[in-house]
Structures are given as structure tokens and as C-alpha cells.
C-alpha positions in Angstrom: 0.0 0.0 0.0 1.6 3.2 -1.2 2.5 6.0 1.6 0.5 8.7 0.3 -3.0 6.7 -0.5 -4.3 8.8 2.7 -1.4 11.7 2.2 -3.1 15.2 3.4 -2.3 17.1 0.7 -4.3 14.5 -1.5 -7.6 14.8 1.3 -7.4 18.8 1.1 -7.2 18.6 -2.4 -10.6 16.7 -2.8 -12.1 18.5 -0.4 -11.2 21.7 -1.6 -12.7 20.6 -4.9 -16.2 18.8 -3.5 -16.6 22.1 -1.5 -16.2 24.0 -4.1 -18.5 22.4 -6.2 -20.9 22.2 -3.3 -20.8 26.0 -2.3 -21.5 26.8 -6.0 -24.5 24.8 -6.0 -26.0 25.4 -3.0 -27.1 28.6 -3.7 -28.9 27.8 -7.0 -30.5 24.8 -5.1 -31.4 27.4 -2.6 -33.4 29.3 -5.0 -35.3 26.3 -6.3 -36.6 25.3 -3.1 -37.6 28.5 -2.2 -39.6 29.0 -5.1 -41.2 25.4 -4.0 -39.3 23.0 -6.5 -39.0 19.4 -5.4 -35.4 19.5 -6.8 -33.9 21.7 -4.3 -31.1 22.4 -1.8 -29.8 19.4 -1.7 -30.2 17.4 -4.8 -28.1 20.6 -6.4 -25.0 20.6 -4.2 -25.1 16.2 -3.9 -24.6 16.6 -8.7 -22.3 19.3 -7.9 -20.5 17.2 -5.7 -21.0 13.6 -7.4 -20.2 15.0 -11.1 -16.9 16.9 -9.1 -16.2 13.3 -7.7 -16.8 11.5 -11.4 -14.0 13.0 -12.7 -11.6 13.2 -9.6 -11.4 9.5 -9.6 -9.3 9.5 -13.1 -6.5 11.3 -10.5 -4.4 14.5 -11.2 -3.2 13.4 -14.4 -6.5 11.8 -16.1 -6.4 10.0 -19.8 -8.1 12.5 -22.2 -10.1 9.5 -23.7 -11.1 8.5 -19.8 -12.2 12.3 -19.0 -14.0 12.3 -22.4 -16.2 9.1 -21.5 -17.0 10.6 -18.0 -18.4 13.9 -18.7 -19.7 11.7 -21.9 -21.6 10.0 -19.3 -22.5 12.6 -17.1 -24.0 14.9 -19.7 -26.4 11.6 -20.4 -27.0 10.3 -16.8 -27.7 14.2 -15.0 -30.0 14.9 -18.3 -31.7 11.4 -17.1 -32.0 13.2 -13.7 -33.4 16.5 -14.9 -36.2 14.9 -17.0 -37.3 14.0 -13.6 -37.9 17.7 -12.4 -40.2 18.1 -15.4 -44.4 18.2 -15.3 -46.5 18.2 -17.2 -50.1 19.9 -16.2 -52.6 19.8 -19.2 -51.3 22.1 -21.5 -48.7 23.2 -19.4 -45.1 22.3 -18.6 -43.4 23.2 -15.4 -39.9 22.2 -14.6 -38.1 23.0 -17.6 -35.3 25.5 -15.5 -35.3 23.4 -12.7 -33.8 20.6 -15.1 -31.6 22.4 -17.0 -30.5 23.9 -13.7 -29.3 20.7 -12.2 -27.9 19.9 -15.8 -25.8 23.0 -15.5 -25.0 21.7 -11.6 -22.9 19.0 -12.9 -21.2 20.8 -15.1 -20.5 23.6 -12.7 -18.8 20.4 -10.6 -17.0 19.1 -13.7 -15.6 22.4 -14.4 -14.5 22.4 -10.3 -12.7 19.1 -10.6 -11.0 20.1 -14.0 -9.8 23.4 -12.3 -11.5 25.5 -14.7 -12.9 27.8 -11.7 -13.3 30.8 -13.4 -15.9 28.5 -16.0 -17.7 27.2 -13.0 -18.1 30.5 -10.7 -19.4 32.2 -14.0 -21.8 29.2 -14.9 -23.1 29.2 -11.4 -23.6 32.8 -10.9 -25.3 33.0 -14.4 -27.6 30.0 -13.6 -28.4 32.0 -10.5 -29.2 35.5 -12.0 -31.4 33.7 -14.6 -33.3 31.8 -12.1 -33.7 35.5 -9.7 -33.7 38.5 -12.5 -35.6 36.6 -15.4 -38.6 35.5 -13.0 -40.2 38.5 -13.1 -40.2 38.9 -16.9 -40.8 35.3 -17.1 -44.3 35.6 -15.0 -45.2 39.0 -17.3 -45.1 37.0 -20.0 -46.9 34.5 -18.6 -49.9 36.6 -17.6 -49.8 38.4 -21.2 -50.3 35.0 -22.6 -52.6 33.6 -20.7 -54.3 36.1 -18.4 -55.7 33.7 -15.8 -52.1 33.3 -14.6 
């Protein structure tokens, strides 16, 4: 068993990255269970976090074919998981940011464990503002079309 399987610097390192991905997460979770999603505070950070994980396994130095067939895999599985957050309600259908929200969340932990931070913080800030600042315009339009909204 090699010295360093449990070195420190290796355990700071992942959780630097899981916390990361977690703390940029959180916050959009937040905002979905506050508005009364069932996806909420803590299926975001747990994608951020797993899709983080995915790709830390391959190690510091990862295969570019390897890396390829996990985010490969992750842009099909958390798409799997986001159809979830989706209703339908007669002619309505509800859920459509909430999934493409938690899409986003795995990538905002892929681009964590690839240490491309600025991609992430800007991804997860975006996500945020567009979920906050486009709700309003989103319900005006809503009530223009359809003006028992």
C-alpha cells in the first residue's frame, strides 16, 4: 500500500474541490426550493459534488479518452435526472429550468474538478441571476399570454 493513498495534501485537495463544487451549488439549489421546486437544496449541491467526484477518480493526471467518457456519461446520466424535475399539467409544462438547472450543476462540478474555476463560478452565478432576474419577466409574459395566470 503506497504512503500517500491517505497523504493530506491528496484529502485537502478533494475537499477543496467537493466544497467548491458544493458552495457553488447550493445557492442555485437554494433558489429552487424556495420558489417550492421538489429539486432543491440538496439534490443541487449532492450533482455538484458527485459530477466533481466523477472526474476526480481518473487522478491528477487523467487520460483525455477516460475524462472524455465521463463527462460523456455525465452529460447523459444528469439529463436522465433533470427529465425527472419536469411536469407536465394539461397544457402546461413546469420544470423545464429546474432541469436544466441541475444539468448545469454537474457541469458547474466538472468544471471544479477540471480546475476550470473561473468556468464554474461564471456558470453558477449565471444560472443563479437567470433563475432571480428573469422571473419576473418570465411571470409577465406568462400573464400576457394567458391572463388567468
Amino acid at each position: 500500500m503506497p504512503n500517500n493513498l491517505f497523504g493530506w495534501h491528496e484529502v485537502w485537495n478533494v475537499l477543496w474541490h467537493i466544497g467548491l463544487s458544493f458552495l457553488l451549488t447550493v445557492a442555485i439549489g437554494w433558489d429552487r426550493e424556495r420558489e417550492e421546486h421538489t429539486t432543491g437544496v440538496r439534490t443541487f449541491p449532492i450533482v455538484g459534488m458527485a459530477s466533481c467526484g466523477y472526474l476526480l477518480i481518473l487522478g491528477p493526471q487523467p487520460d483525455i479518452a477516460a475524462q472524455s467518457r465521463v463527462l460523456q456519461g455525465l452529460i447523459t446520466g444528469i439529463g436522465f435526472i433533470g427529465g425527472g424535475a419536469i411536469l407536465k399539467e394539461g397544457p402546461t409544462v413546469k420544470g423545464t429550468a429546474t432541469a436544466a438547472s441541475v444539468w448545469n450543476a454537474a457541469v458547474i462540478g466538472a468544471a471544479v474538478a477540471m480546475e476550470r474555476y473561473q468556468v464554474a463560478v461564471v456558470l453558477a452565478l449565471l444560472n443563479f441571476l437567470a433563475l432571480r432576474l428573469l422571473l419576473p419577466l418570465k411571470n409577465w409574459m406568462d400573464r400576457r399570454h394567458d391572463p388567468h395566470v
